[in-house]
C-alpha positions in Angstrom: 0.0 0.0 0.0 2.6 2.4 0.7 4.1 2.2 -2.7 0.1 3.4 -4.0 1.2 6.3 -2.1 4.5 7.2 -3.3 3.2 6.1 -7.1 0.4 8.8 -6.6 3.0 11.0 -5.0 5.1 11.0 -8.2 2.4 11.5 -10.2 1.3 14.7 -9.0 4.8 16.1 -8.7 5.0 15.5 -12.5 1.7 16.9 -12.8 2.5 19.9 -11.1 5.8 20.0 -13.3 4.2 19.6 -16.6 0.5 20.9 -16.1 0.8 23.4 -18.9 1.7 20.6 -21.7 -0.8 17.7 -19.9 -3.8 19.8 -19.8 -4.0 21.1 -23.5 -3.0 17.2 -24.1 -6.4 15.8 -22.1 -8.3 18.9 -23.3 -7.4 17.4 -27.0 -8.2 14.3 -26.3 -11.8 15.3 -24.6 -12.6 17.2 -27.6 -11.5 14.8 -29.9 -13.8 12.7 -27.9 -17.1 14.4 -28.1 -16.6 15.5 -31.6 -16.0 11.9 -33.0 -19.0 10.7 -30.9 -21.3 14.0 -32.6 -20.1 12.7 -35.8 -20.7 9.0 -35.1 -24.3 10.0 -33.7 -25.5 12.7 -36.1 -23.0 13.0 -39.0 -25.2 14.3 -41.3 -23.3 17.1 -43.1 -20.1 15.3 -44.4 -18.0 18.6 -44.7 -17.5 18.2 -40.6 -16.6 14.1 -40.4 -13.4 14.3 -41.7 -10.5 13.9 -39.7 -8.3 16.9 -40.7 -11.6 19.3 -39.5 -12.1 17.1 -36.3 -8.7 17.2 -35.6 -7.8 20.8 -36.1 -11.0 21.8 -34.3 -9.8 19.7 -31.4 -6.1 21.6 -31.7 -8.0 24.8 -31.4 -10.0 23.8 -28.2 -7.1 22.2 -26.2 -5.4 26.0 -25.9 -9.0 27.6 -25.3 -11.6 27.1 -22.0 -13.6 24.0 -21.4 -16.9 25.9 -22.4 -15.4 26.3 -26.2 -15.8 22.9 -26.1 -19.4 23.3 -25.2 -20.4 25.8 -27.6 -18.1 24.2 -30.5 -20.4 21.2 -29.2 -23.4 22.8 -29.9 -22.2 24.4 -33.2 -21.2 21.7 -34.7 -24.2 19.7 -33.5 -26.6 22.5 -34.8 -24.9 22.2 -38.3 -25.5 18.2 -38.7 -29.2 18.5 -38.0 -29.6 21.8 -40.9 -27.6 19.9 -43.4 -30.6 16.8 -43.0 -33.5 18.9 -42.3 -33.6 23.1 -42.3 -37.3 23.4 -40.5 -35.8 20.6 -37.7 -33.1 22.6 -36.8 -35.1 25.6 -36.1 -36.5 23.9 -32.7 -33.2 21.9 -32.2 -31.3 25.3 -32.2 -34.0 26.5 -29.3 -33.6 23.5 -27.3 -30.0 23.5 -27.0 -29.7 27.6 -26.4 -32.2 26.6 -23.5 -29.7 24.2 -21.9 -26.8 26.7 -22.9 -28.3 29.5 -20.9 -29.6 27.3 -18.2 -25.9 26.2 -17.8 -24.1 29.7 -18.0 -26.7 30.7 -15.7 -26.9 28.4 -12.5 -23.4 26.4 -12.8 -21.1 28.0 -15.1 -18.0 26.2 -13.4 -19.7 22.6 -14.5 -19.1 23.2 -18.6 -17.2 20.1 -18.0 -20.1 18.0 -16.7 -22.5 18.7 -20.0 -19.7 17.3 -22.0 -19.0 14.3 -20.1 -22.3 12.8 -19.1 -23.5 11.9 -22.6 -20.3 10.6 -23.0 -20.3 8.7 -20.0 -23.8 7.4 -20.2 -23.1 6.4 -23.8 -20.1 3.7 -21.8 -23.1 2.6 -19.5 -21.4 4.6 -16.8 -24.4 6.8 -15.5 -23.2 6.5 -12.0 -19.7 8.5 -12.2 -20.5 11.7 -12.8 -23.3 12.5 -9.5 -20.3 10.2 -7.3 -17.5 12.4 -8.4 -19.5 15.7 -8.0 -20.9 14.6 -5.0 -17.0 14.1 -3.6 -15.4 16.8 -4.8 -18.3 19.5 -5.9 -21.2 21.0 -4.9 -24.9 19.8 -5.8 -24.9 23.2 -7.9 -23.6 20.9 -10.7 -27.0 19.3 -11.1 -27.9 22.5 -13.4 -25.1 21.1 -15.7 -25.6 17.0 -15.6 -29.5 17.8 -16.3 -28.8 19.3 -20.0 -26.1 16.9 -20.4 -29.0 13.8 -20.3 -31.6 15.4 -22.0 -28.8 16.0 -25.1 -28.0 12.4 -24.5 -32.3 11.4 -24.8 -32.5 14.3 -27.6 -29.5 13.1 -30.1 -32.3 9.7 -30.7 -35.4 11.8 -30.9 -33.7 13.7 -33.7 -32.3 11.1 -35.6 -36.0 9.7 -35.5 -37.4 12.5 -36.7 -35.1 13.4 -39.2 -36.1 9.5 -40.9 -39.4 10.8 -40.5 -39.3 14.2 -42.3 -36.9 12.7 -45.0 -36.1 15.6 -46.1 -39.5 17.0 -47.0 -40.2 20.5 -47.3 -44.4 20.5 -46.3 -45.4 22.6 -43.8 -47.4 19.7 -42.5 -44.7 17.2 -42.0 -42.2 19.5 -40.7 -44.7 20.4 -38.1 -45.6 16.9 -37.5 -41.9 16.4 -37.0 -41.6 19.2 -34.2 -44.7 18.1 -32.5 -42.7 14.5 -32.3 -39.5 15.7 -31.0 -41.2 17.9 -28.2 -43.9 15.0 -27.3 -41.2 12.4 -27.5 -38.6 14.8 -25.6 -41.6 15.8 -22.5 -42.6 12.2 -22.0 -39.2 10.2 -22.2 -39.4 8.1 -19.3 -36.4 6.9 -19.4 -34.9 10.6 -19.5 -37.0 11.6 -16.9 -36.3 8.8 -14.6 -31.9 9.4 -15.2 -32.8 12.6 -14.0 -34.0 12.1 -10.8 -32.0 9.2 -10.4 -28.6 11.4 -11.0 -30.0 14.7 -8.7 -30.5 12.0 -5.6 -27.3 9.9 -6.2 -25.6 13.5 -6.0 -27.0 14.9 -2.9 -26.8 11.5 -1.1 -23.2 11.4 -2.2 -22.7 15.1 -1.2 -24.5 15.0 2.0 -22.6 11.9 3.5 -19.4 13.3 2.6 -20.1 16.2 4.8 -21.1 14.4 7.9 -18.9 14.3 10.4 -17.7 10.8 10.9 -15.3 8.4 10.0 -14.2 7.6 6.4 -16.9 9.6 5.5 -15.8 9.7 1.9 -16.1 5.8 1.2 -19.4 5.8 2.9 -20.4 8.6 0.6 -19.9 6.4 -2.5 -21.7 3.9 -1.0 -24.5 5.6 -0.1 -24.6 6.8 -3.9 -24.0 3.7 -5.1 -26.7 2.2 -3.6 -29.3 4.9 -4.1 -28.3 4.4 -7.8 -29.2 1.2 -8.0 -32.6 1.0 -5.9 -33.5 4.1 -7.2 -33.4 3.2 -11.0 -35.0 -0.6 -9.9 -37.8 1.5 -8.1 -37.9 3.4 -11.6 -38.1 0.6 -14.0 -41.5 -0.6 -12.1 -43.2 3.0 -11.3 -42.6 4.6 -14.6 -43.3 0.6 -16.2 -40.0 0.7 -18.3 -37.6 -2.1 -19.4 -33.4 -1.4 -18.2 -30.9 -3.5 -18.7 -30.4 -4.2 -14.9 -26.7 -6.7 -15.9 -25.2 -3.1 -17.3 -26.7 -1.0 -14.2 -24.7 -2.7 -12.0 -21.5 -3.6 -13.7 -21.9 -0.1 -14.6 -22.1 1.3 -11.1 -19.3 -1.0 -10.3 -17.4 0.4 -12.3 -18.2 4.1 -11.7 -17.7 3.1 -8.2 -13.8 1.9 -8.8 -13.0 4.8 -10.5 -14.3 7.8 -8.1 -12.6 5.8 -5.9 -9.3 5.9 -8.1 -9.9 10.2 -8.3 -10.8 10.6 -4.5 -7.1 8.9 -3.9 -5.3 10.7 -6.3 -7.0 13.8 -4.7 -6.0 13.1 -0.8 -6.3 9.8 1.5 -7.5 11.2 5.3 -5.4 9.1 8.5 -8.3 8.3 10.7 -5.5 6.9 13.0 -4.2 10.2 13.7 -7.3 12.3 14.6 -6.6 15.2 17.0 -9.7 16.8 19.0 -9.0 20.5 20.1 -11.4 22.3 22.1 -10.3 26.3 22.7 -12.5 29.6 23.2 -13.0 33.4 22.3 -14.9 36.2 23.6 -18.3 34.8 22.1 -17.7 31.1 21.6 -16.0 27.8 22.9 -15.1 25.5 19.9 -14.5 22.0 19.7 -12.5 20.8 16.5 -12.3 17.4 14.9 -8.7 17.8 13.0 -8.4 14.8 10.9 -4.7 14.7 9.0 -4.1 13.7 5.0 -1.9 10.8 4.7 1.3 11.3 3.1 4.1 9.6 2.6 7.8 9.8 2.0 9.7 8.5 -0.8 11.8 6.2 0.7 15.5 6.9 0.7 17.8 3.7 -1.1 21.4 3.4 0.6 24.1 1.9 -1.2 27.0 0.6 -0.4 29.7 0.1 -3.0 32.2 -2.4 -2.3 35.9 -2.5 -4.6 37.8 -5.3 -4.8 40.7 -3.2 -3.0 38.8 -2.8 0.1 38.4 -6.6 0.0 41.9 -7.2 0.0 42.5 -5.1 2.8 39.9 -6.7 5.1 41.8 -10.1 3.9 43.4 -11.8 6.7 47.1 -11.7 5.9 48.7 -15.5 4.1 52.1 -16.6 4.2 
């Protein structure tokens, strides 16, 4: 265990030592990420699939913020569904300004969240994102993993709707068309119930961590873990809707092992260490829990170098 320590030790000392060439490198390959899965999902205007433009797009967003790579997203996104069908675009254009706005507006910070939770849900991996928030954020993010599922739930309703339009330029089946994205969008049970199964496993998560007790982290993504899991059961029989219950809970599993990979590469607490201090003021006496992080040293290798001319010296002397 205590060379996990000193690995993860090393690790963020060459973080810290390289952070200005890593981070354009993982903001690449995030980009790279969610542009290739836009394509794959909704490739419909063949001038954005090709590798040079998804490449050189994804150079331009690894020097630029993480909410470039939210609006470049959304641009992009907006441009596949007016090369199939002009009148469709029209409401998908208001629906995704709706969640731009929404996110700008309540959680600003979480840009990062919107791009990762369709991406994450797409590897069956709903769980992650409310555990890791719920560790290391604030429930504020549930303002940004909300427009992230419903652009998950809406990239299917569009295709769908695009096949059903085929292109056609009547007024009636274009309206027809929006009528069936907003109907289909509003009564998604299966959206709906992600929803309210992400907002609980991220307060659970965030409220645990902050009680004061013991290992209060683990027992966090526990807590989340479980409410993920009876939570979307409980869903599949209220809202009368089929889930694949093997990938729920390999996938929270999963999601579980890795938050738990990120809290220890953030800080492990020594429980076996805990200092209570209790002092005063004019107005107050205080009583504080002080629990310390673990760190460890690198340990130190002594060698010794042995010649052969010190071993002739030590010889006992032959006649």
């Amino acid at each position: 265990m205590t060379e996990l320590y000193v690995i993860r030790d090393r690790i963020k000392v060459f973080y810290a030592k390289n952070a200005r060439f890593i981070n354009p490198a993982l903001k690449f390959v995030l980009a790279m990420l969610v542009y290739t899965i836009i394509k794959n999902t909704i490739g419909y205007d063949e001038r954005l699939n090709g590798w040079p433009v998804l490449a050189g797009l994804s150079v331009i967003s690894a020097f630029l913020p993480t909410s470039f790579i939210v609006f470049a997203a959304f641009v992009m996104s907006v441009m596949h569904i007016f090369a199939a069908s002009n009148f469709l675009c029209l409401i998908y254009v208001l629906i995704l300004a709706v969640l731009y706005f929404f996110l700008i507006r309540f959680a600003p910070g979480y840009g990062i969240c919107v791009l990762m939770t369709p991406i994450l849900m797409y590897l069956h991996l709903d769980a992650l994102m409310p555990l890791v928030i719920g560790l290391i954020g604030t429930p504020i993010a549930g303002f940004a993993i909300v427009p992230g599922i419903i652009i998950y739930y809406l990239f299917d309703v569009t295709k769908s709707a695009i096949s059903m339009s085929s292109g056609s330029m009547k007024l009636e089946d274009n309206l027809q068309s929006y009528v069936y994205v907003i109907k289909t969008i509003s009564g998604n049970k299966l959206m709906i119930l992600a929803i309210i199964v992400s907002i609980c496993v991220l307060l659970v998560t965030y409220f645990v961590r902050k009680l004061v007790i013991a290992h209060s982290n683990e027992l966090a993504l526990a807590a989340g873990a479980t409410a993920e899991i009876i939570i979307t059961l409980v869903g599949f029989l209220a809202f009368n809707v089929k889930g694949n219950i093997l990938w729920l809970l390999l996938g929270t599993v999963i999601s579980v092992v890795i938050a738990m990979a990120i809290q220890f590469m953030r800080y492990v607490l020594d429980y076996n260490a805990v200092e209570h201090l209790q002092f005063d003021d004019d107005d107050y006496y205080y009583y504080v829990t002080a629990v310390p992080k673990l760190t460890v040293t690198k340990p130190e290798k002594n060698v010794v170098k042995i010649s052969d001319s010190d071993d002739k010296e030590n010889e006992p002397y032959r006649d």
